[in-house]
C-alpha positions in Angstrom: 108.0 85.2 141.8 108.5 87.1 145.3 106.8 90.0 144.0 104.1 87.7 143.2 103.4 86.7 146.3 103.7 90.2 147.9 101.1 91.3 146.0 98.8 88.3 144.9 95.8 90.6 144.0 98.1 91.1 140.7 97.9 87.6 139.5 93.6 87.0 140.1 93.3 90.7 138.1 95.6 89.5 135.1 93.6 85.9 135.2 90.6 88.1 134.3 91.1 88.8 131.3 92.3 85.4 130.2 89.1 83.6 131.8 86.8 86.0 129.6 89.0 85.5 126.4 88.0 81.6 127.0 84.6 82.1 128.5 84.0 83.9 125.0 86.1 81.5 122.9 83.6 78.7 124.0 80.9 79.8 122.3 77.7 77.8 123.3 79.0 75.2 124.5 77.6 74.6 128.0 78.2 72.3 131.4 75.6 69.8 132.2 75.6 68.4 135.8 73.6 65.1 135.9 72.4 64.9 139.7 70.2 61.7 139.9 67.3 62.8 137.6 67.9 66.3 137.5 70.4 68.2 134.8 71.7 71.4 135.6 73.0 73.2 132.5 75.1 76.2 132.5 76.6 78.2 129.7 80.7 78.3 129.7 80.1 82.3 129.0 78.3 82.9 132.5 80.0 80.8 134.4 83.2 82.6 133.0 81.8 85.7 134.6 80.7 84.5 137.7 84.8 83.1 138.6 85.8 86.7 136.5 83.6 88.4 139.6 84.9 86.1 142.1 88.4 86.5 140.9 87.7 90.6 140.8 86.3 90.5 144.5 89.8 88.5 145.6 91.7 90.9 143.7 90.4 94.0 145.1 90.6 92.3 148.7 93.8 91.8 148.1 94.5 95.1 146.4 92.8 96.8 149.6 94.9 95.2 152.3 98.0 96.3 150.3 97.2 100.0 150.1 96.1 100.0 154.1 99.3 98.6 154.9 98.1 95.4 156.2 100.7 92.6 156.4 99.3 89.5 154.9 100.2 85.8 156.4 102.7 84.8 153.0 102.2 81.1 153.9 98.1 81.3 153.8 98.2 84.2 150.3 100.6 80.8 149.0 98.2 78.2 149.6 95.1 80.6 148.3 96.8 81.5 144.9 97.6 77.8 145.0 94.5 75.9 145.6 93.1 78.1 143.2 95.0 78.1 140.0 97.1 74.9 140.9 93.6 73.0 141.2 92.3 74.8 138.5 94.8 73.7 136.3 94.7 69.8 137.6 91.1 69.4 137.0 91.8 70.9 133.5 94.4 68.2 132.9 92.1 65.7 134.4 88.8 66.4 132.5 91.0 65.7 129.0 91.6 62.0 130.4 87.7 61.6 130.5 86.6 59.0 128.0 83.3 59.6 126.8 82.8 56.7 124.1 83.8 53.8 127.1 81.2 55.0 130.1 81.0 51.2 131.4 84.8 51.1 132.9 85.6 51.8 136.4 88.3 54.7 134.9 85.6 57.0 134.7 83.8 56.6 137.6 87.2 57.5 140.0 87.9 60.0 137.4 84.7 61.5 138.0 85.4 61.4 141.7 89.1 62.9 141.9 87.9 65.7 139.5 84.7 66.4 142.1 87.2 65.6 145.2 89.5 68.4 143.4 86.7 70.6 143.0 85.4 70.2 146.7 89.1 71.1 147.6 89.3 74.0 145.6 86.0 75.8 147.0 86.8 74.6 150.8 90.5 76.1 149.5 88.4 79.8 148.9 87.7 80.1 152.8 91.8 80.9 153.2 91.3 84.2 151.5 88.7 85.8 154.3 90.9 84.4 157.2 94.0 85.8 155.5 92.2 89.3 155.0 90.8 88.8 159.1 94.6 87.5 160.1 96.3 90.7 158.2 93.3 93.1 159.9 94.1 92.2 163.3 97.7 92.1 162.7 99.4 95.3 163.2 100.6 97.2 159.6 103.8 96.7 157.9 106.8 97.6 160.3 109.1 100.4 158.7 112.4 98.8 158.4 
């Protein structure tokens, strides 16, 4: 798990792989967003590649600061790798409780809201990774010990 965290560009380019396996898995199945009387449909397959990008660009970021001997705040590269996948995850688990045959009960509606209240978290949670790589840049390299 240490090594993990000393080199966290190791577990967004191993989560590439798996996101496109799924992406692909789904088919043409597709995510509708009902915002007041506008939908807004995307296929599972693109937006699998857009987070596989986003997960690539972290990666390398991370990969880069590694190999330049840039020391890396631990405690922010922690809560990065776990806003991501931990959120990630949660709103996974949460979107299986959502009851689509009982839409008139209050259970959905603050379902609805903790999974977008997850998902707000999550993409405020993405703004770590370019104060980490600014933190480890202005920080002086790894000290030979």
């Amino acid at each position: 798990m240490n090594k993990l965290i000393k080199k966290p560009h190791l577990i967004f380019l191993l989560a590439i792989p798996i996101i496109m396996i799924i992406g692909f898995l789904c088919g043409d199945t597709v995510l509708s967003i009902n915002i007041h009387d506008t939908y807004y449909v995307i296929a599972y397959f693109h937006l699998t590649i857009l987070i596989s990008l986003l997960f690539g660009v972290i990666g390398l970021g991370y990969w880069i600061m590694q190999k330049g001997n840039r020391r890396l705040s631990k405690w922010l590269s922690w809560t990065h790798v776990g806003l991501t996948f931990g959120g990630a995850f949660a709103v996974l688990i949460l979107s299986q409780l959502y009851r689509g045959d009982i839409m008139e009960y209050e259970f959905n509606n603050n379902l609805n809201l903790t999974i977008t209240l997850l998902l707000f978290i999550i993409i405020l949670g993405q703004i770590i990774f370019p104060i980490n790589i600014i933190h480890g840049l202005l920080k002086r390299g790894k000290q030979n010990q």
